[in-house]
C-alpha positions in Angstrom: 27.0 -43.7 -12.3 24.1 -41.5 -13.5 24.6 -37.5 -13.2 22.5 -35.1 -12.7 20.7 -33.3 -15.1 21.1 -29.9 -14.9 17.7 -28.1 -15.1 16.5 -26.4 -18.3 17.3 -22.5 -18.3 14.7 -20.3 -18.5 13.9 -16.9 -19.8 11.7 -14.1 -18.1 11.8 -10.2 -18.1 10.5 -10.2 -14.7 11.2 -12.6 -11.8 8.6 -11.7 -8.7 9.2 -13.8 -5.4 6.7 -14.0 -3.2 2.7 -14.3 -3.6 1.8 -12.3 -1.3 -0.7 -9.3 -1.8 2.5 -7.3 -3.0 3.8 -9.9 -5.4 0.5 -11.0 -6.4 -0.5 -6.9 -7.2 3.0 -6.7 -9.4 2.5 -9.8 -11.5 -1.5 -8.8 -12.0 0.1 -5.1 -13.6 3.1 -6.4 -15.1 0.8 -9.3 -17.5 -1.7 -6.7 -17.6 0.7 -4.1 -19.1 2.0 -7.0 -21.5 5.0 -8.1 -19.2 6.5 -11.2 -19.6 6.9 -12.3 -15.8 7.3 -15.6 -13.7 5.9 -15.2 -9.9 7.4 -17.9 -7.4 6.6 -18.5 -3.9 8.3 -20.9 -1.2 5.0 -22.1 0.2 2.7 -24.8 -0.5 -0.6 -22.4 -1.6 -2.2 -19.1 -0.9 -2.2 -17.7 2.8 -4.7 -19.6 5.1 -4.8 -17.2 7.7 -5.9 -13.5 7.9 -3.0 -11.8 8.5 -2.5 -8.2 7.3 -6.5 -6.7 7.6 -6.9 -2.8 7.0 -7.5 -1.9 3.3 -7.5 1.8 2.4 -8.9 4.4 0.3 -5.9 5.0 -1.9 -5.6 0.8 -2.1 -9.4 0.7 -3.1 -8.4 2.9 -5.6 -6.1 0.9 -7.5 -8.2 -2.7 -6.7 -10.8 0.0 -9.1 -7.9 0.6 -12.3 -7.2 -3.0 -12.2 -10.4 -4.0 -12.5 -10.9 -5.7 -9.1 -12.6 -3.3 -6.6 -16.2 -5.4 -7.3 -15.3 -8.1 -5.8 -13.1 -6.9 -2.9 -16.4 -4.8 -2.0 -18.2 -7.8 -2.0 -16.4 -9.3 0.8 -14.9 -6.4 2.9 -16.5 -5.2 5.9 -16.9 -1.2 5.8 -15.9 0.3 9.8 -18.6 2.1 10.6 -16.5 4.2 13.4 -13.7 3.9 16.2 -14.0 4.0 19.4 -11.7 4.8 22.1 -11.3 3.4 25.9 -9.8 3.0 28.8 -9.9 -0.5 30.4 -14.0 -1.4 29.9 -15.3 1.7 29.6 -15.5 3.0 25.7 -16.0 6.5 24.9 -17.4 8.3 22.5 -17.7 6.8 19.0 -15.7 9.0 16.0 -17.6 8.2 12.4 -15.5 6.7 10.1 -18.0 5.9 6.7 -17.3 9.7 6.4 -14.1 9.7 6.2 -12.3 10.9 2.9 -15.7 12.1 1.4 -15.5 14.7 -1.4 -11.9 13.6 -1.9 -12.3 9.9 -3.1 -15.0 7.4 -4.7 -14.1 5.0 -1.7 -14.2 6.8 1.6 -13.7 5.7 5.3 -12.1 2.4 5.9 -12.8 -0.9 5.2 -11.3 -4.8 6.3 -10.4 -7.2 4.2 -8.3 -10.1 5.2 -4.7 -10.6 3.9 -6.0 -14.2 2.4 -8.9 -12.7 0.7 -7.3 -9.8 -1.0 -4.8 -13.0 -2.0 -7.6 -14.9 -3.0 -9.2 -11.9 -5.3 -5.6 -10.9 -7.0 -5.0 -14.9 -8.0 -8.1 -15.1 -9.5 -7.5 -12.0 -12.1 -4.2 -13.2 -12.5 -5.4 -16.1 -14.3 -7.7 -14.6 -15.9 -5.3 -12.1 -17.3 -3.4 -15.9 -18.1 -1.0 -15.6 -15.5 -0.3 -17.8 -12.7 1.6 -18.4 -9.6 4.6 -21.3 -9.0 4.0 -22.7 -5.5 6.6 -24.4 -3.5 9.2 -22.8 -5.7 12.1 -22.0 -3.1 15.0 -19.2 -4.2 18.0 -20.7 -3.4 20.8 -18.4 -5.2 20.9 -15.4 -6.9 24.0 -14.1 -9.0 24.7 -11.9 -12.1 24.4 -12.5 -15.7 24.3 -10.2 -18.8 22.8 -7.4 -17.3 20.4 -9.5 -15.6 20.5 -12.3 -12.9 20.5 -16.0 -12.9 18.3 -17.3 -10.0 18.9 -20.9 -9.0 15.6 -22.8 -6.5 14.0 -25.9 -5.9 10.8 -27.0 -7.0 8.1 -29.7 -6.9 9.7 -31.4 -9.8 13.7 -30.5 -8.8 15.9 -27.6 -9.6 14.8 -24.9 -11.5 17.3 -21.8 -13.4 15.4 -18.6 -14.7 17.1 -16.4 -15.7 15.5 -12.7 -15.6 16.2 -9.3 -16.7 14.8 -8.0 -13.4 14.3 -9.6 -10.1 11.3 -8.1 -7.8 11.6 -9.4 -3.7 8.2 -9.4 -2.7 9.3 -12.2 0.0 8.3 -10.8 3.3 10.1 -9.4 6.1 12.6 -12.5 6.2 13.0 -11.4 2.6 15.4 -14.6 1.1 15.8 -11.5 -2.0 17.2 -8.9 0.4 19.2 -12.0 1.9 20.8 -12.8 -1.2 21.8 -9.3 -2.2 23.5 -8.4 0.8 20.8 -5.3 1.7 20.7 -3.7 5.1 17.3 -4.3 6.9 17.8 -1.1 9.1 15.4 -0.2 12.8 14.8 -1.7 15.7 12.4 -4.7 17.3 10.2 -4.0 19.9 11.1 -6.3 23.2 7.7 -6.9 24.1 5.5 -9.8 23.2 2.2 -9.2 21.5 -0.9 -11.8 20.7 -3.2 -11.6 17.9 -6.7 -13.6 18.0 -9.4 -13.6 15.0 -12.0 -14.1 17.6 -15.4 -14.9 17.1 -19.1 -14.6 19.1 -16.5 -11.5 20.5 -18.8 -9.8 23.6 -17.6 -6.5 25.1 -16.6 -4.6 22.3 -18.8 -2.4 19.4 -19.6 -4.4 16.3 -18.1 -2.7 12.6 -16.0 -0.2 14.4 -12.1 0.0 15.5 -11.7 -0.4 19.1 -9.0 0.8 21.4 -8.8 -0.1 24.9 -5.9 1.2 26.8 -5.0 0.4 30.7 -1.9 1.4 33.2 -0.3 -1.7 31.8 -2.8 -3.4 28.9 -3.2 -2.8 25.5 -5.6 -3.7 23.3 -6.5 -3.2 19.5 -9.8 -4.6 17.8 -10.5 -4.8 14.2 -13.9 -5.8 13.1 -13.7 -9.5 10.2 -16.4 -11.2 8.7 -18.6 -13.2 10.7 -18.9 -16.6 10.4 -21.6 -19.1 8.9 -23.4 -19.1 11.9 -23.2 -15.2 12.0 -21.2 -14.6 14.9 -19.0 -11.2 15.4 -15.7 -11.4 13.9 -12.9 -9.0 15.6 -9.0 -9.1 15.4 -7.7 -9.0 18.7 -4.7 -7.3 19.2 -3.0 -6.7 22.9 0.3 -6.7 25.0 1.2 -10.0 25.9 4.4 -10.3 27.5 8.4 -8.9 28.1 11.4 -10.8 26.8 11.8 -12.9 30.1 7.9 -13.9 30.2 7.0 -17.7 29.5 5.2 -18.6 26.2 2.3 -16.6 25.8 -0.6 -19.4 25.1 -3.9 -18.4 23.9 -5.9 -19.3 27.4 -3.7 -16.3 28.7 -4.9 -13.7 25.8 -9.1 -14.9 26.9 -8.1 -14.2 31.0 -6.1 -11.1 30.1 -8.9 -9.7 27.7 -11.7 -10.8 30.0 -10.1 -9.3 33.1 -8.6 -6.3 31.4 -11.0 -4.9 29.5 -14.4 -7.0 30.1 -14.1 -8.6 26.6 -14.6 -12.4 25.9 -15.2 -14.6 22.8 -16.8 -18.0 21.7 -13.9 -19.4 19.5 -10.7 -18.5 17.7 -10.0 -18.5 14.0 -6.5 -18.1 14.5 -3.8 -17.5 17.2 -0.5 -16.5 17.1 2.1 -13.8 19.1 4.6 -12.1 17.5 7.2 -8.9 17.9 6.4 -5.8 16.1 9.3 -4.0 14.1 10.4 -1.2 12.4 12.7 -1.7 10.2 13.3 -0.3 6.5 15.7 -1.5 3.5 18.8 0.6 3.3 18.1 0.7 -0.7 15.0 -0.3 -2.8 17.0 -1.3 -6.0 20.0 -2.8 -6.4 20.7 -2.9 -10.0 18.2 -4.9 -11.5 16.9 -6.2 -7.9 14.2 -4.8 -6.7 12.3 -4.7 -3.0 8.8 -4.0 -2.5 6.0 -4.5 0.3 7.6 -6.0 3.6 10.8 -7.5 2.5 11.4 -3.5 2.1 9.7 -2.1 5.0 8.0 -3.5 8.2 6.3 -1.6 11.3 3.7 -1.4 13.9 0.2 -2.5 13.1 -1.2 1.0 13.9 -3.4 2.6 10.9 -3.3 -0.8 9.8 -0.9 0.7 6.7 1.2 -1.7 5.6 -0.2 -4.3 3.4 -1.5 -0.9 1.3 1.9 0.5 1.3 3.1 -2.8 -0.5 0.4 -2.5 -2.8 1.3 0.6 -3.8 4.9 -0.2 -4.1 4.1 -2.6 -6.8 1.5 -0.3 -8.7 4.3 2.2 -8.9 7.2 -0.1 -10.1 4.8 -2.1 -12.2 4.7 1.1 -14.5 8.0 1.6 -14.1 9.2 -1.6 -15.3 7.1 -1.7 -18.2 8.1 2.0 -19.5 11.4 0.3 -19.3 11.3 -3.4 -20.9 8.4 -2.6 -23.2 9.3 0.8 -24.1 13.0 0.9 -24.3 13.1 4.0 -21.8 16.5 3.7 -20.2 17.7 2.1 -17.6 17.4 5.1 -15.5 14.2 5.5 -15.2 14.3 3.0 -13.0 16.0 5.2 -9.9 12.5 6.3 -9.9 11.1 3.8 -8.5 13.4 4.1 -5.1 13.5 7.7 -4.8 9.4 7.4 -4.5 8.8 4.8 -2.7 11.6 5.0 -0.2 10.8 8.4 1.4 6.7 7.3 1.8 7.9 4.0 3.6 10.7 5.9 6.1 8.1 8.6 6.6 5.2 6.0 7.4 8.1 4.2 9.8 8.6 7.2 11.9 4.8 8.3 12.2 3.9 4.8 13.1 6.7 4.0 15.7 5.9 7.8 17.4 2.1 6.1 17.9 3.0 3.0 18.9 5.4 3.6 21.4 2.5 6.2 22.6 -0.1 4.5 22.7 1.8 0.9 24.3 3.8 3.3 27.1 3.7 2.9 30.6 4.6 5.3 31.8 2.7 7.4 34.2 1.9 10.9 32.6 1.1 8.7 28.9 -1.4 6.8 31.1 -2.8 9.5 32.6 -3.4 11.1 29.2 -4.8 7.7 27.7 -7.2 7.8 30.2 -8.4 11.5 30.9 -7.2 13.9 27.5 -9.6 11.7 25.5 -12.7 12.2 27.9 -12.4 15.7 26.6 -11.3 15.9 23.0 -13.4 13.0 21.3 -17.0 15.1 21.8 -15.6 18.3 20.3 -13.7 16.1 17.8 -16.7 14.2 16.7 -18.3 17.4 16.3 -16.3 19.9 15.0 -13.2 18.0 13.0 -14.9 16.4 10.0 -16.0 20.4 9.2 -12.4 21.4 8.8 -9.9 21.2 6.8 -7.7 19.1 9.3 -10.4 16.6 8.8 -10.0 16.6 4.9 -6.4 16.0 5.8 -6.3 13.7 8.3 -8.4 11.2 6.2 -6.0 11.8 3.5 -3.1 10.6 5.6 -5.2 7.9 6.9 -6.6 6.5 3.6 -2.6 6.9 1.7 -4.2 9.9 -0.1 -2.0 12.9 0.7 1.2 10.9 -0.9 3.7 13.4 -2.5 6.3 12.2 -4.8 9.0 14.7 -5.8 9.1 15.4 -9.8 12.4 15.7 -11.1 13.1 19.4 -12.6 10.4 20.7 -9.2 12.2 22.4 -6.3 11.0 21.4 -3.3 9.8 25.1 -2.0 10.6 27.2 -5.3 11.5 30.6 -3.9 10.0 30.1 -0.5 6.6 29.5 -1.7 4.6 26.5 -0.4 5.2 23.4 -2.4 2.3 22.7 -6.0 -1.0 21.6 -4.3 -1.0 19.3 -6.9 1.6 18.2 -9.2 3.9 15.3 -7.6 0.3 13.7 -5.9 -2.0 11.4 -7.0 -4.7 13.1 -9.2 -7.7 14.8 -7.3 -10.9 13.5 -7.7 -13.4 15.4 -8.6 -16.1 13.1 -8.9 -16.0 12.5 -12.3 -12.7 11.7 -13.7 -11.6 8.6 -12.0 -12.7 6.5 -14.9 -10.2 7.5 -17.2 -7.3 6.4 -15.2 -8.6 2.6 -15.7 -6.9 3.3 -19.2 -3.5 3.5 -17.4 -1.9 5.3 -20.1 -0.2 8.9 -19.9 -2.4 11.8 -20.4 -3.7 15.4 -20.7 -6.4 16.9 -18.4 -7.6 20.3 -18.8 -10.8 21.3 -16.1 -13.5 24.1 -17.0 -11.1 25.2 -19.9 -12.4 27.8 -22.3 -12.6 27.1 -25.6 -9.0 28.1 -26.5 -7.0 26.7 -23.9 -8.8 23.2 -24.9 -8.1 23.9 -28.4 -4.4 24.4 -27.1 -4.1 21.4 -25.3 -5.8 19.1 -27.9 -2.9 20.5 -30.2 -0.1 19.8 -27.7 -1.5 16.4 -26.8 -1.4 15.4 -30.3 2.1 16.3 -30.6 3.1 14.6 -27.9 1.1 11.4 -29.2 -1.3 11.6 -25.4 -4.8 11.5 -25.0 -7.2 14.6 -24.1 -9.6 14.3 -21.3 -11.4 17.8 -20.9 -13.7 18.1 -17.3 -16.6 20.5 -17.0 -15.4 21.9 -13.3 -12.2 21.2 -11.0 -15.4 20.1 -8.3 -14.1 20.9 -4.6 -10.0 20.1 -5.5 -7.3 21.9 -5.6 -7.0 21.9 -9.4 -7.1 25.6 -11.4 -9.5 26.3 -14.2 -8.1 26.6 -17.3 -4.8 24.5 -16.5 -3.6 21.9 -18.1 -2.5 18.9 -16.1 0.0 15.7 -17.2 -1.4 12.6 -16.3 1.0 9.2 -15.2 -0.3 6.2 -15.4 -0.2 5.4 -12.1 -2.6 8.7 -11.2 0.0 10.7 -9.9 0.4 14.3 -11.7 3.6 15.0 -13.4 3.5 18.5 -14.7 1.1 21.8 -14.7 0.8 24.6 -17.2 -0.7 26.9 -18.7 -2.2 26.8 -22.1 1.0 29.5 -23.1 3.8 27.0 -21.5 2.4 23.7 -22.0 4.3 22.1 -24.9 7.9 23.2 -22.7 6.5 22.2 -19.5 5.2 18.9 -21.1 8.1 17.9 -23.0 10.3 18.8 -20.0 8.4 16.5 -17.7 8.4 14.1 -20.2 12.1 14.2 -21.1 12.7 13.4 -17.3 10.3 10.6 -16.3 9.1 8.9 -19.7 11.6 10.0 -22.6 10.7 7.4 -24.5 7.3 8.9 -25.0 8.6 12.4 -26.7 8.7 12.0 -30.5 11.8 12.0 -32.9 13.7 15.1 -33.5 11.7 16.9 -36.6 8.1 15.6 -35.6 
């Protein structure tokens, strides 16, 4: 009787599972930053169908430091504007190109489906000589030396790797979050929604978001690609059904849509109904397992946020990671990643469920104020708002902009004054400094700095082994003239100071978040 071979261990620092946008972003930053990391996934190829759409400022952003934001250009559609309604009659249209101007190189909002952002990530990956390992299905997970020992099957039979750190960038039915035993914590939503990539679509605004609302009906348009033939592309998004309806079928969507809200289409790309949910991983990390995109988080598709919150999960624990296993920072630098992360995914959770359940209730009084309020707010609105600061803010929110992250060693309110305008959030862009981040390295800004403060910082940078980039003006930001600013590698700003205070304030900042950076004792 012949036994069976067991399979040949293997060695990785990073396991990734899932090849997803998420997964796919990690593994591109992780080989990029000199990683050694292994990226499995369950199915048979990429995504075939559209899936997650909205793409971001913030996420256009990093597509530009990795070296990608050409190409996912080249195939996004840019929303021109949204446009509320209330069953077929659409209201005033709210300019959305606009959006975010003067506060990133990629305002408004663009569209770009879940497959192509997949398609555009896989491609750099191999050029950057990775690659991904389809129909590679996680089957066990379970501890070894500091790491874990993860047991699947493969194309070719069982397959060990075992891997300092294992990243679950699986999904909401996250096999990872399974394995470890992690709370997915929230709620499902009873009702039954139905999702159509329409086509030849008639009755709604080309390039713009559209929202239709009714005493009972819902419905949520997205503007895609057109076809070959040229035909408007929209995401169709609407109410379908209650737990005790019958199978929703597609037939029903067209007569609900057509009789609702006077909108019909020629064909379908793609049909499916679905629950929403909003749920959130009680942790992020578990030792040396990590969660990231929707195996950690999961809600409603309003503001179209999530597949840009996974992306930026993995930007920030791609850095992370690699401070660690290529830098020898300890182990603790690590919590980082969690106490991030966590908050901007519980915050989004809340913000999105309070609009969802708005915008989908039945109630009377919400209905009456779907159908009247915005009659009388959109005109002044489209006037008045992009002109205030609200406006600035709202498309920071919007675009994943306005993220804080608390530094270690920063009190939250420091003796009842408002928190830093800019130390803990992603650097401000002034127009002219965005390029320097593509190095992804830690370093020192200083903005219309005098002579001696840039002499200061140039001297303090060398000590601390960073690079110096000095700006001519802090442009329309929230950054101060003469200060010195300390640069992650992700864009977000660590530390501020003066030129007086800047070695202390430096080293201090350093010593919590990248020790491994500070020279030796005597240097």
């Amino acid at each position: 009787m012949t036994q069976r071979q067991e399979p040949e261990e293997e060695v990785t620092d990073v396991l990734v599972v899932g090849a997803g946008p998420t997964g796919l972003m990690l593994a591109n930053w992780l080989v990029k930053l000199g990683v050694d990391v292994t990226l499995v996934d369950a199915k048979d190829g990429p995504t075939s169908e559209s899936r997650a759409l909205g793409v971001h400022s913030r996420s256009m952003e990093l597509y530009d430091q990795l070296g990608v934001v050409d190409a996912v250009l080249h195939q996004a559609v840019r929303v021109e504007s949204m446009r509320q309604g209330f069953g077929r009659t659409a209201f005033a249209p709210i300019p959305l190109t606009g959006l975010g101007r003067g506060i990133t190189p990629y305002p408004g909002m663009y569209t770009l489906e879940q497959s192509a952002n997949e398609r555009i990530l896989a491609a750099h990956l191999g050029a950057l000589g990775g690659s991904v390992r389809w129909r590679h299905r996680l089957v066990s997970l379970g501890s070894a030396d500091g790491g874990q020992l993860a047991h699947g099957d493969g194309p070719t039979g069982p397959w060990t790797i075992r891997a300092r750190y294992v990243v679950g960038c699986d999904g909401a039915s996250s096999t990872v979050r399974a394995l470890i035993g992690t709370a997915f914590e929230g709620t499902t939503s009873r009702r039954t929604f139905y999702l159509v990539d329409a086509v030849g679509v008639h009755g709604l605004a080309p390039a713009s978001v559209n929202i239709r609302q009714g005493a009972t009906e819902f419905l949520l348009a997205f503007p895609m690609q057109p076809d070959g033939e040229g035909r408007n592309g929209q995401r169709l998004i609407g109410i379908a059904a209650d737990d005790d309806a019958p199978a929703v079928t597609e037939d029903f969507a067209r007569t609900r849509l057509a009789e609702a809200f006077g909108v019909t289409y020629e064909s379908s790309r793609w049909f499916t109904t679905y629950r929403v949910h909003h749920r959130i991983a009680a942790h992020f990390r578990t030792g040396p397992v990590f969660l990231a995109g929707d195996a950690a988080h999961v809600h409603s598709p309003v503001g179209a946020q999530g597949m840009n919150t996974g992306l930026q999960d993995a930007h920030n624990l791609a850095f992370t990671l690699a401070d660690v296993i290529l830098r020898h920072a300890p182990e603790r630098v690590l919590d980082r990643y969690e106490a991030e992360r966590r908050p901007v995914a519980l915050h989004l959770l809340r913000t999105t469920d309070v609009l969802f359940r708005g915008i989908t209730s039945r109630s009377r009084p919400a209905t009456l104020v779907r159908r009247y309020v915005p009659r009388l707010v959109l005109p002044l609105g489209v006037a008045v708002l992009p002109h205030l600061p609200l406006g600035r803010r709202l498309a920071g929110y919007l675009g994943q902009i306005r993220i804080r992250y608390r530094m270690p060693g920063m009190p939250d309110a420091p003796g009842g004054r408002r928190r830093d305008a800019v130390v803990g959030r992603r650097l401000p862009w002034t127009g002219g400094n965005v390029e320097v981040l593509r190095d992804a390295s830690w370093q020192v800004h200083a903005y219309g700095a005098p002579a001696d403060a840039v002499a200061q910082a140039a001297q303090a940078a060398s000590e601390l082994g960073l690079a110096l980039h000095v700006f001519p003006s802090v442009g329309s930001t929230r950054l101060r003239t003469g200060r010195l600013y300390l640069v992650r590698p992700d864009g977000f700003v660590a530390a501020a100071a003066g030129s007086t205070d800047v070695r202390r304030v430096f080293r201090a900042a350093l010593a919590e978040q990248a020790p491994h950076l500070l020279p030796a004792p005597g240097r």
